[in-house]
N, C-alpha and C positions, 0 to 999 in steps of 0.2 A: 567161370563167371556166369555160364547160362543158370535161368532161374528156373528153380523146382515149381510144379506146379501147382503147389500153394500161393507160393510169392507172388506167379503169376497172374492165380484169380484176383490177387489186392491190386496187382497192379493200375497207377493211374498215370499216364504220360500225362504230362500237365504241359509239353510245350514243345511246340517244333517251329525250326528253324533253318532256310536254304541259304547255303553261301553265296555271297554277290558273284560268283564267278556262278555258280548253277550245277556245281558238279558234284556235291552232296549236301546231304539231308542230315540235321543233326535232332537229337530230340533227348530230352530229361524228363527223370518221374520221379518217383516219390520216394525210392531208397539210395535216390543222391547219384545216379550215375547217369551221362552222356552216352547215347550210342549214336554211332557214325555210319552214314550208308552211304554209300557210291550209288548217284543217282543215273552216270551212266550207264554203269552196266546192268544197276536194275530195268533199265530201260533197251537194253540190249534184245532185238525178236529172241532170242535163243534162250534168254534168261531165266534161270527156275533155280532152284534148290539155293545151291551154294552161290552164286553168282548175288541172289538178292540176300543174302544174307550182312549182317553187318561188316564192316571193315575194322573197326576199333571199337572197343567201350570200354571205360572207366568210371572209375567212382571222382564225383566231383565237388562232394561235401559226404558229409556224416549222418549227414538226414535229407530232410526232402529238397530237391531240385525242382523252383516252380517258372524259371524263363529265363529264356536265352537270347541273345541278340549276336550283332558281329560289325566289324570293321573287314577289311580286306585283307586284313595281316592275323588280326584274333579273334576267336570266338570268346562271348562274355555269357559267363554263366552265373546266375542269383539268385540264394536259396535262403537256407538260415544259419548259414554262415560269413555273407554279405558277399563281395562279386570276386571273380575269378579270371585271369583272362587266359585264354590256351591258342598259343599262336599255332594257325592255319597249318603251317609249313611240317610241324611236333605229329599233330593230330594223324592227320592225312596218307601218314606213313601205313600201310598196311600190316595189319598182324604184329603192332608195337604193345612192347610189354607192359604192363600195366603201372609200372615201378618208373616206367621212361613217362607214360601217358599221364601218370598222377601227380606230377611235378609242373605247376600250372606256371605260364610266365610272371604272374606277379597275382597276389592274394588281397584285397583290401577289405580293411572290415570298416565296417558303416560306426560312426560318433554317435551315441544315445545323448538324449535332451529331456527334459523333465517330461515334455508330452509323446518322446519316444524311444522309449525305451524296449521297443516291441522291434528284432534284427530281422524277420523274415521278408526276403524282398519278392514283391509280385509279378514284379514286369522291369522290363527294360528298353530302351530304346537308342538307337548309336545316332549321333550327330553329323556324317562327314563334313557338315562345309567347316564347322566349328572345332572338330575330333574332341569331342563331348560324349560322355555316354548317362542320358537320364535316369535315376535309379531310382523306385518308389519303393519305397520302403516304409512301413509302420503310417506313420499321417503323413509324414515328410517326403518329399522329393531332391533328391541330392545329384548332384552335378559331381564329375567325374571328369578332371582333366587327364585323356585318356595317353598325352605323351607322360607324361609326369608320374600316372596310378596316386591321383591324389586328390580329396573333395576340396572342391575348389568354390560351390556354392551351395548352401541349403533353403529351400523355398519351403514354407511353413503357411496352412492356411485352413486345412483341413480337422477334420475333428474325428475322422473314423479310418479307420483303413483305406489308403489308396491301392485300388485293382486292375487301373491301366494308367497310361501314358505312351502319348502318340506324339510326334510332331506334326506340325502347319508346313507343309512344303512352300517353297515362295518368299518364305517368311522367316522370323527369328524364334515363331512363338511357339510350345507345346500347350498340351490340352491333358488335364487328368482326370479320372473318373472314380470315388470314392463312393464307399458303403452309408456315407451321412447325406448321399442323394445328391449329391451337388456335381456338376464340370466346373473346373476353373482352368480358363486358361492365360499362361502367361508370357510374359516378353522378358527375358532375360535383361536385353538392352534396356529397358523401361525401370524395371522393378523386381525386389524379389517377392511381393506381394501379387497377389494374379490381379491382374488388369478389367476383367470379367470374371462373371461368373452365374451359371444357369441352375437354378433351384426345381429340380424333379418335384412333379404332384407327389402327395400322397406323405407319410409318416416316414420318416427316416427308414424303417425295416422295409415298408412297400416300394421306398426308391432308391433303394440298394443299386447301384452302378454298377456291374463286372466288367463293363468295353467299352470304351471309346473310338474308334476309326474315324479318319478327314482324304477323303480322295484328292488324287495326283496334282489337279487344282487347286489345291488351300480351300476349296468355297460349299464344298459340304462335308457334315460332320452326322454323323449316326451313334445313337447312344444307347445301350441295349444293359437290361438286369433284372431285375423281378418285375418291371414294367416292360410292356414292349417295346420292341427296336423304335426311336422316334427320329426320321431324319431334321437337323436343321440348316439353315442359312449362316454362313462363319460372320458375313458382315456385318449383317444386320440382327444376328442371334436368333433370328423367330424361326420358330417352331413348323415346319412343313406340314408333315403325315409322318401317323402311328401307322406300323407296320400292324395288319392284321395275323398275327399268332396266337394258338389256340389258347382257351385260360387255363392259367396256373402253368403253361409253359415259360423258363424264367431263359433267359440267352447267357451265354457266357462268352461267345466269342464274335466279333463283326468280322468284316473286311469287303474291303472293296477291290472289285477285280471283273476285268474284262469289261467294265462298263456297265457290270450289276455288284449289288449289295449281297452279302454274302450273311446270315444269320445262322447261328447254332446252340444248342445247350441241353435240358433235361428233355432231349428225344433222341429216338435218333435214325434223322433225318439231317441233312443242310438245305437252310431254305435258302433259294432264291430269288432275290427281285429286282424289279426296276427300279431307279430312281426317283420316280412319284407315286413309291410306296404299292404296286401293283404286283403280288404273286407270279411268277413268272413258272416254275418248280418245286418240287420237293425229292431230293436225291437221299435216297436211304444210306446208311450206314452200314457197317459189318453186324452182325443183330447181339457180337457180344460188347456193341458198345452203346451202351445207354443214357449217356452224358458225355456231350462230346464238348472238352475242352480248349483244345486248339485246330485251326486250321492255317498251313500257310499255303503260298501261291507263288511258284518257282518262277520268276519272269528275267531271272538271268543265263548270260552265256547262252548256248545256242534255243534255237524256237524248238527244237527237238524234245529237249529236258521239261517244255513247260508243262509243267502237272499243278496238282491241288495235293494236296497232303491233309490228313483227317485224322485228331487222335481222342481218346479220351481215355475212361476209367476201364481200358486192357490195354494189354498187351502189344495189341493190334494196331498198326498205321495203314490206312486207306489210302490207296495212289488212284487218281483220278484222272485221265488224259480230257481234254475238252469241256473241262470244269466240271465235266458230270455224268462222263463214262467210267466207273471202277473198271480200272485193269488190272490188278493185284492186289494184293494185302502182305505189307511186313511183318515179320515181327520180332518180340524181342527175343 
């Protein structure tokens, strides 16, 4: 199942993702398969060759794999063939065969509607106080009750592609970020229509949204896409500071971590900064990654495991100790 390296040069991991236990690292790309890596023994002093190599991989749709999420029990994967869930316990098993791996706990494909009829889904997000898992998909947003594998609500508001969705910690609410420029964020409890809603400057094309991020407080929100990263206020919605990023650089990915903003996209670098918008670094990437897609931030299970994870259009995942020491490179 290793890839020739042709497949390799196309290669674009478009998403990674750490178990809430902290002891692996999952990531999908664009010919539809999951691989699984053992975080700790990639973490292991001794660790090189075989030890950082994967543990599992399998094919998880028939086309491209664009994000992943998880509950404690399964990981949720959703691609363009709507969501997948593969329980933990399946996965984790070392050196399982593909036939045992490819057999997902339950399959759900997403309902088309006159204004979506477009299946590939962008992002994901797991609910636990509710075990909800938010599914953006085409314009719409679909609720996912996750004991059940069954949509249980659809939130319609949007007019273009939805690119993220995060949750409001604290709170009841999520937050989405679409290519028609706009956040709307919404309250279940409330409405299925969004409650608010923040109109990016600029022409629809100029205020393309790819990310959305709300740190551990519910009280700020970072919104990054063809315009720069622009932190705001959740309560009161106004506008803080526009992160200064060079032009024509567009972000694709936020997050918040360690008490800085985390930015990334067509460089490759990860920026990072303070919370009132202040430059703090700029940490380089592997130099064959030139758009870097996703980044996650291991903060489960032991403080040992906690790394930074860096992926985009190769092969190649960046591990990071201290947000911004590269200590290895994966790959596929």
């Amino acid at each position: 199942m290793d890839l020739t390296s042709l497949e390799k040069f196309y290669t674009f991991i478009y998403d990674l993702h750490f178990s809430s236990c902290g002891k692996f690292l999952a990531c999908c790309d664009n010919y539809g398969y999951i691989t699984l890596f053992s975080v700790a023994k990639a973490l292991e002093p001794s660790a090189a060759g075989a030890t950082q190599k994967h543990i599992n991989k399998w094919r998880g749709d028939k086309s491209s794999l664009y994000c992943l999420s998880s509950s404690t029990e399964y990981l949720f994967s959703g691609g363009t063939e709507g969501v997948r869930f593969w329980h933990w316990n399946n996965i984790t098993k070392p050196n399982s065969s593909s036939t045992e791996l490819e057999k997902p706990f339950c399959h759900v494909t997403l309902p088309s509607s006159p204004l979506n009829d477009f299946h590939d889904v962008n992002d994901l997000v797991y609910d636990e106080k509710n075990n909800n898992l938010y599914v953006a998909c085409g314009w719409n947003v679909y609720c996912l009750d996750c004991t059940k594998a069954l949509v249980k609500d659809i939130y319609s508001g949007h007019t273009k592609y939805i690119h993220s969705v995060c949750l409001r910690p604290g709170t009841n609410q999520f937050v989405t970020g679409s290519e028609d420029g706009s956040v709307k964020i919404w309250d279940p409890t409330a409405s299925k229509e969004a409650v608010n809603t923040i109109k990016r400057k600029g022409g629809n094309k100029d205020a393309w949204i790819s990310s959305v991020a709300i740190d551990s407080s519910g009280e700020w929100m970072v919104v990054g896409g063809l315009t720069p990263p622009t932190l705001y206020k959740m309560g009161s919605l106004s506008r803080i500071v526009e992160f200064d990023v060079p032009k024509n650089v567009s972000t694709t990915v936020l997050k918040f971590a360690a008490g800085q903003i985390l930015s990334a996209g067509s460089e490759s670098v990860v920026r990072h900064w303070k919370v009132n918008g202040e430059a703090v670094r700029s940490v380089p990437v592997s130099s064959t990654i030139s758009h870097v897609l996703s980044i996650a931030h291991n903060t489960g299970g032991s403080s040992q495991h906690e790394v930074l994870a860096v992926s985009g259009d190769s092969p190649n995942i960046d591990i990071f100790t201290h947000l911004g020491y590269k200590a290895f490179t994966l790959s596929l």
